[in-house]
C-alpha positions in Angstrom: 0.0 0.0 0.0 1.4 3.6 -0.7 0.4 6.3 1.3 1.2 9.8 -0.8 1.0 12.7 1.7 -0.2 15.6 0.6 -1.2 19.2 2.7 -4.8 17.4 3.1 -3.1 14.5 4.7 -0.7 16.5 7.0 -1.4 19.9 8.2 1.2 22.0 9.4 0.8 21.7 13.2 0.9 18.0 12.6 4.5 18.2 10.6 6.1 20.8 13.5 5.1 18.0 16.2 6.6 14.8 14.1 9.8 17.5 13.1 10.2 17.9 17.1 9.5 14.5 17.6 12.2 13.5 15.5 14.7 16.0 16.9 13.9 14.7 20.3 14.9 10.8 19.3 17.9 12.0 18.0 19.1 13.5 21.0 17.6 10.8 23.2 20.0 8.3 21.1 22.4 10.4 21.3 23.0 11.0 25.1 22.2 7.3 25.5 25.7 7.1 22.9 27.4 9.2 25.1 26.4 7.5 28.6 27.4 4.1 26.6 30.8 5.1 25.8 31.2 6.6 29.4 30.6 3.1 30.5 34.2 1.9 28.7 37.3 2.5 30.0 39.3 5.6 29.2 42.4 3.9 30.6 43.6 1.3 27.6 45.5 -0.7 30.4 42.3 -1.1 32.5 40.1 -1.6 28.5 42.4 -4.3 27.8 43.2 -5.9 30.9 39.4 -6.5 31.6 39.0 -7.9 28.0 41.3 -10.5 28.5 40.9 -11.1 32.4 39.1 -14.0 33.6 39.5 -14.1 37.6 38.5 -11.7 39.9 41.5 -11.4 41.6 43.3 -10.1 38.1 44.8 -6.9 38.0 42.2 -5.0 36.4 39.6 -6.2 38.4 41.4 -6.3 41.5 42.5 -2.5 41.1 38.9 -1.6 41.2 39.0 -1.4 45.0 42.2 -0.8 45.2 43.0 1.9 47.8 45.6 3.6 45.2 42.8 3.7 42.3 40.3 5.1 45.1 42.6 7.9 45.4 42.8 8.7 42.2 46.4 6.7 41.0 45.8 4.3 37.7 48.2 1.6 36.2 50.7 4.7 34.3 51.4 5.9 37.8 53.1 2.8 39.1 53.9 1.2 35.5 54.7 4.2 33.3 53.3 4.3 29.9 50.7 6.4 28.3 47.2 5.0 28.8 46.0 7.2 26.2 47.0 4.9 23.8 46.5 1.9 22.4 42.6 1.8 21.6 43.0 2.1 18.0 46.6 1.4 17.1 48.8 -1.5 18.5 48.5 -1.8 22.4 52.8 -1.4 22.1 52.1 2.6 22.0 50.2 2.5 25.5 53.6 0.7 26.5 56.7 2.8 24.7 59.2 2.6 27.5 60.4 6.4 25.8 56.9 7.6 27.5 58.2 5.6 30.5 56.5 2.6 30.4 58.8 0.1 33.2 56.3 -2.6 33.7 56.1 -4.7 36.3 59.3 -4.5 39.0 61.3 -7.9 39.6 60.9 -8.9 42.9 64.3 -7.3 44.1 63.4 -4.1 43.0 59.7 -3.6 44.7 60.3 -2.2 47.7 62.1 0.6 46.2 59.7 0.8 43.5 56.7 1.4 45.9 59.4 3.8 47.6 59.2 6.2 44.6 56.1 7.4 46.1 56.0 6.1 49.8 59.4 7.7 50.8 58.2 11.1 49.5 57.0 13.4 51.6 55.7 15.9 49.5 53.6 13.8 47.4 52.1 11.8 50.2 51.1 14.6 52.1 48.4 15.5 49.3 46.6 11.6 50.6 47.5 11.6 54.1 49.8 13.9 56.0 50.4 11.6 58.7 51.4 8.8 56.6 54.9 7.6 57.9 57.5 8.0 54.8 59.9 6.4 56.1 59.1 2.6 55.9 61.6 1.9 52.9 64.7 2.7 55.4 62.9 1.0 58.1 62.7 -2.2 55.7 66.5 -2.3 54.7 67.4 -2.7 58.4 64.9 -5.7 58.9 65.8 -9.4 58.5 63.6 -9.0 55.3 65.4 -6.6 53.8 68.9 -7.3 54.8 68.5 -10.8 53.0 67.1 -9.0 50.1 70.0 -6.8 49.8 71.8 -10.2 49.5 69.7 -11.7 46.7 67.4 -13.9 48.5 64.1 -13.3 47.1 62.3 -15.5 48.7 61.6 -12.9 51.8 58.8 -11.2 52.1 58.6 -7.2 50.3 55.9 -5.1 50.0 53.6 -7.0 47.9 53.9 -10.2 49.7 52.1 -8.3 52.8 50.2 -5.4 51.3 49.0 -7.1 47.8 49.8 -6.3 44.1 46.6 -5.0 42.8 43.3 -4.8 45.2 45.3 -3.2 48.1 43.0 -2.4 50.7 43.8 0.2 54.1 45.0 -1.5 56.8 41.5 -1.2 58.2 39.3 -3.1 56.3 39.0 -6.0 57.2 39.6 -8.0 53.8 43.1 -6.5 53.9 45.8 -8.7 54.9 47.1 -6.5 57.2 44.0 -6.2 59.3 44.6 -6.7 62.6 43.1 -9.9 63.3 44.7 -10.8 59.9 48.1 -10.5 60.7 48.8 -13.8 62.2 47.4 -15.7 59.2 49.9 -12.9 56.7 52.9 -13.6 58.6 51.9 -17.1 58.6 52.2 -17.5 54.8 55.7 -18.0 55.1 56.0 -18.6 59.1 54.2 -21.6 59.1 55.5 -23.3 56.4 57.7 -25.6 57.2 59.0 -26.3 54.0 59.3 -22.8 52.6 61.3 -21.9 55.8 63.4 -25.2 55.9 66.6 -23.2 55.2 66.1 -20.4 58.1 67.0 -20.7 61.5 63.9 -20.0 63.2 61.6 -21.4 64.7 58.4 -23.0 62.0 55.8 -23.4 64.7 55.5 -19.8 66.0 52.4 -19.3 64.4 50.4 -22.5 65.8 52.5 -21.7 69.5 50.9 -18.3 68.9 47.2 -19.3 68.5 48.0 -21.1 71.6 49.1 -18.4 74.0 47.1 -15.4 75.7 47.7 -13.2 73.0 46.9 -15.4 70.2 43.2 -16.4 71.8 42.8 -12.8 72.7 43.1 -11.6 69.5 41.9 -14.5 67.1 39.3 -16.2 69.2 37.9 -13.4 71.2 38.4 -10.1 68.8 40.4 -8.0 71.0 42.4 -6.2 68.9 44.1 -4.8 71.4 46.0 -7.6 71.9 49.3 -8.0 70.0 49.7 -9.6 66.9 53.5 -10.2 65.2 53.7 -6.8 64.3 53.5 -4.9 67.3 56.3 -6.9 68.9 58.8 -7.7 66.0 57.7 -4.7 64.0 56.2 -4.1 60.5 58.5 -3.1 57.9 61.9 -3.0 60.2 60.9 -6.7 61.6 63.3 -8.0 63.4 63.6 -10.5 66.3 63.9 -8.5 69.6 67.3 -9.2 70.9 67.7 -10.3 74.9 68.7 -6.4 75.7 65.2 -5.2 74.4 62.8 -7.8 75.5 61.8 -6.1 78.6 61.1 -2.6 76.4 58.9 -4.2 73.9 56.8 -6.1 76.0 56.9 -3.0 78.7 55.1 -1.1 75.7 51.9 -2.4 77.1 53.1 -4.2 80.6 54.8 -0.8 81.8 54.2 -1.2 85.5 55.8 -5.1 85.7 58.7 -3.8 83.2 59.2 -0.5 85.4 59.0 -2.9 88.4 61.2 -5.7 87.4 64.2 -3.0 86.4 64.1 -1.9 89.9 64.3 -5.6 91.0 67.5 -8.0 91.7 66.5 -9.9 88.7 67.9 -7.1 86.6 71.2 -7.2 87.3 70.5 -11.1 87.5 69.3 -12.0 84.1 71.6 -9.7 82.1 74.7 -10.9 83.8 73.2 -14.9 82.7 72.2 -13.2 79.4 68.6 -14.5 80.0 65.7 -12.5 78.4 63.3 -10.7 80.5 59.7 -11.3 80.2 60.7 -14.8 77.9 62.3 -16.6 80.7 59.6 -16.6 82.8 56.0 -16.3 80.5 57.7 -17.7 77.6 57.2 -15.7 73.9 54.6 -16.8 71.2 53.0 -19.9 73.3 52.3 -17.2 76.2 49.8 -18.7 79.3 47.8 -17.3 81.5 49.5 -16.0 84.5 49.0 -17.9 88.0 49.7 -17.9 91.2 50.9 -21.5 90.9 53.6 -19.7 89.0 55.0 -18.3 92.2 56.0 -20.1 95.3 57.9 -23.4 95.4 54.9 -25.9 94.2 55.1 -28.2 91.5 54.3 -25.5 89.4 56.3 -22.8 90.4 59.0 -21.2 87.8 60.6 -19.8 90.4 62.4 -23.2 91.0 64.3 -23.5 87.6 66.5 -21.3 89.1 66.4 -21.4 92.8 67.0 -24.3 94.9 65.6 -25.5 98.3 67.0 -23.5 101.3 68.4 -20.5 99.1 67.5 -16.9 99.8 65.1 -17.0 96.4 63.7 -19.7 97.1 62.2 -18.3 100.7 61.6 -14.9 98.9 59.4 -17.1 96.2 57.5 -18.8 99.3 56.9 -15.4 101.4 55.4 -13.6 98.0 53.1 -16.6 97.7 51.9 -17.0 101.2 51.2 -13.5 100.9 48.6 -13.5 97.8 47.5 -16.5 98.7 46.0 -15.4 102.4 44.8 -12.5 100.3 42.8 -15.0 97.7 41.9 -17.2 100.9 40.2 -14.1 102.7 38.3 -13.1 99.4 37.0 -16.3 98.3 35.4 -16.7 102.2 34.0 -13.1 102.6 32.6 -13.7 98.8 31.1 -17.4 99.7 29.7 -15.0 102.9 28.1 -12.3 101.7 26.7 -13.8 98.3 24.6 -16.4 100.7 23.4 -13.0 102.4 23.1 -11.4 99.1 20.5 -14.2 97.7 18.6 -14.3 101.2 17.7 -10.8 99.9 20.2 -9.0 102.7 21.3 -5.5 102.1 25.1 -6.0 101.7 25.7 -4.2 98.9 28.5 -1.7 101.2 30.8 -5.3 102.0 30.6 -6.0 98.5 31.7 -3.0 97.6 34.4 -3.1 100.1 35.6 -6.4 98.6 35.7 -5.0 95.5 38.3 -2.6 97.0 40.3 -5.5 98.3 40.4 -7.3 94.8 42.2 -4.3 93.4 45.2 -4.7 96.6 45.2 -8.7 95.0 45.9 -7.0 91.5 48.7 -4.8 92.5 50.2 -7.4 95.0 50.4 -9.9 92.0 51.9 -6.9 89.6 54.3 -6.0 92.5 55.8 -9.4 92.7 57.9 -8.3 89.9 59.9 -5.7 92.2 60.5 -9.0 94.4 59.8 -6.6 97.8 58.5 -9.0 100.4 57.8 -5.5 102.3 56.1 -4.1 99.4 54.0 -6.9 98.5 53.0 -7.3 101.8 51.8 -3.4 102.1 49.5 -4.2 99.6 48.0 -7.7 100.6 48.1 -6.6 103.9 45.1 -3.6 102.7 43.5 -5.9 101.1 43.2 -8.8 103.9 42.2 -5.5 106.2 39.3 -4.7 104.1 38.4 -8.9 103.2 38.0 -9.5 107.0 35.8 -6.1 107.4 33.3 -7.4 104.3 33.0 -10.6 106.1 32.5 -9.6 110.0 29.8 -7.3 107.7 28.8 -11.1 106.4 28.3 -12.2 109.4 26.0 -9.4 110.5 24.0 -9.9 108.0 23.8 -13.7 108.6 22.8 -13.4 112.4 20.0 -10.6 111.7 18.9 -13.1 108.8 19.0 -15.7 111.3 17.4 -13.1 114.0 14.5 -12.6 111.2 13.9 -16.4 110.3 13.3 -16.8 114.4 11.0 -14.1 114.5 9.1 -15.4 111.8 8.8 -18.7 113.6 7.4 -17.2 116.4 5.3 -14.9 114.4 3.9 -18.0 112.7 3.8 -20.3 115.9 1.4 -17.3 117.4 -0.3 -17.0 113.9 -1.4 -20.7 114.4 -2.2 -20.6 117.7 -4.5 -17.5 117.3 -6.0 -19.2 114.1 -6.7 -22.3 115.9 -8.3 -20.1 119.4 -10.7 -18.3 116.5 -11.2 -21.8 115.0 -12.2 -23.4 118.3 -14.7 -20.3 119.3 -16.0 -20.5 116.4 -17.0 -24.3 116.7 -18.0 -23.4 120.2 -20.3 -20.4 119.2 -21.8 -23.2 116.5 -22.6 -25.7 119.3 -24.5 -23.3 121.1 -26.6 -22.3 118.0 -27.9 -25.6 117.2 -28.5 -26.8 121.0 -30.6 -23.7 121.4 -32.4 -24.6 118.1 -33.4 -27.9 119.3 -34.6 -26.4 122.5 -37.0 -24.4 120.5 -38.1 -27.6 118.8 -38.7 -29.2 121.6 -40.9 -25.9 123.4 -42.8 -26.0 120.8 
């Protein structure tokens, strides 16, 4: 069918709407162009990278939440190279090395490769102005680094830690530097017996780790305020703290035991036996709880590894203990005391108090045994027994007017009784004499 338009078929209102109509498709396609080609790369590293990728975990795919790329930084600022290029001509122009196209570093030369940026203050003031800048010098004087220097590759630079592509801030908790991620980092190499069969050190410090306070404080309970490897061997200037500097890096969080145990005779002690502080007595990755068993001269005591029977430590070790434990002793009774009272709905809420008082002299008497002051120690427990004793005469208050109220309640009930069973008996008697009068009637009549 042919339609022929003519002005009877089309007037001109008609022919300025489907003109305007027209005009508005166009643009509509148009912009929809635009958005379309806004959607493809402008980078030809990223364009071609994601055309030939496959895994997640490539580059290109990888960099999109990559902490660098979220900051603005693309491949050319690490790689070189003009991603302007390469769309329509051969990819080889995006890479011209005489537009400074490097590639990727060998694994000697990354950490100064990341240092090109990392070790400039300037330029990393524009992300972060209290970014440290100085964690390529801190590296060359680590165990890593020195190694490196001498051609072993096989330690651990900045890309073994941080990631390639995809690195994340050290607080998200996908980044392998996360706190409660550290461990498992470290453990990479660490744990692997085989990788580390040429090292002397030790290949079970991770799983000895997992095991000790720190390790089930961090990884089991989320604390991350317990230390992983990091904030005792360091990050990028790791190194095993030598015997001199023990007692400083563990006194970064145990101040008062390190300030306490330099003032101690096991000072000059341990450093003229060359024995590390803090290790030789709590050990260092497969760390236990501290107990009083520790002390003393029981089975368990550390103190006898060193001292023997009848020697001046080994009283000192017994004194200490006999001191915390009459401390523990008076505590654990007042408690047993006044909890009874507490649950018999007594008012001992002051005694309680009190004890909790005493607890804290237990906590400092157990800290001070690290000064190895029997008249120090004693100071403190000798508080705390003071206030133990006063919580538990206050038990026993409580106890005999509990007991006091219980008696009165028997008597109060033994009355009770008696007066219900006088009503109950009048009563019966008042009944009696009802009904005998009622037959009399009966019987008048």
């Amino acid at each position: 069918m042919v339609i022929v338009i003519t002005r009877r078929t089309f007037s001109m209102p008609i022919l300025k709407h489907a003109l305007a109509f027209s005009l508005v498709l166009f643009f509509l396609q148009q912009t929809l162009f635009a958005q379309e080609e806004e959607k493809q790369p402008r980078d030809s590293c990223v364009w071609c990278h994601l055309e030939n990728e496959e895994e997640p975990d490539e580059p290109a795919h990888a960099m999109q939440e990559d902490i660098h790329a979220e900051n603005g930084l693309s491949c050319v600022d690490c790689h070189g190279g003009d991603a302007g290029l390469g769309f329509d001509e051969d990819e080889d122009a995006a890479m011209d090395p005489a537009k400074g196209y490097i590639g990727a570093p060998e694994k000697k030369d990354i950490p100064r490769f990341c240092a090109r940026c990392h070790s400039d203050p300037d330029y990393m003031r524009r992300f972060n102005p209290r970014v440290a800048t100085d964690q390529y010098d801190r590296y060359k004087t680590s165990v890593h680094g020195q190694l490196l220097i001498r051609g072993d590759e096989k330690v651990a630079t900045c890309t073994d830690c941080h990631g390639a592509h995809g690195v994340l801030s050290f607080k998200d908790p996908r980044s392998p530097v996360y706190a409660l991620n550290i461990p498992a980092t470290c453990g990479k190499c660490h744990a692997d017996r085989e990788y580390m069969a040429g090292y002397r050190v030790a290949k079970d410090v991770v799983e000895e780790y997992k095991k000790g306070v720190h390790g089930i404080t961090l990884l089991e309970k989320g604390d991350q305020a317990a230390p992983a490897c990091n904030d005792c061997h360091g990050n990028h200037g790791a190194v095993p703290p030598g015997i001199p500097a023990i007692g400083f890096v563990c006194g970064q969080c145990h101040l008062n035991n390190s300030e306490l145990f330099a003032e101690s005779p096991h000072k000059q002690a341990f450093a003229e036996e060359e024995l590390p502080e803090c290790e030789t007595c709590h050990d260092n990755h497969a760390i236990e709880h501290p107990t009083d068993a520790m002390l003393g001269t029981g089975e368990e005591s550390i103190c006898m590894d060193c001292h023997e029977e009848g020697s001046d430590g080994y009283r000192i070790a017994e004194v200490l203990y006999v001191k915390i434990d009459s401390l523990k002793l008076r505590l654990s009774a007042a408690d047993s005391l006044l909890q009874v009272a507490r649950k018999a709905g007594m008012e001992v809420s002051e005694p309680l108090y009190q004890l909790n008082e005493a607890n804290q002299f237990l906590i400092q008497g157990r800290t001070m045994i690290h000064s190895l002051s029997e008249g120090k120690v004693d100071s403190l427990t000798a508080r705390g027994i003071g206030l133990a004793i006063e919580a538990y005469e206050q038990g026993l208050q409580a106890i005999d007017e509990l007991q006091f109220r219980r008696k009165g309640l028997a008597v109060s009930l033994v009355f009770i009784l008696l007066l219900a069973l006088g009503l109950y008996l009048k009563i019966r008697e008042i009944d009696s004499r009802t009904v005998f009068r009622e037959e009399e009637v009966r019987v008048t009549e």
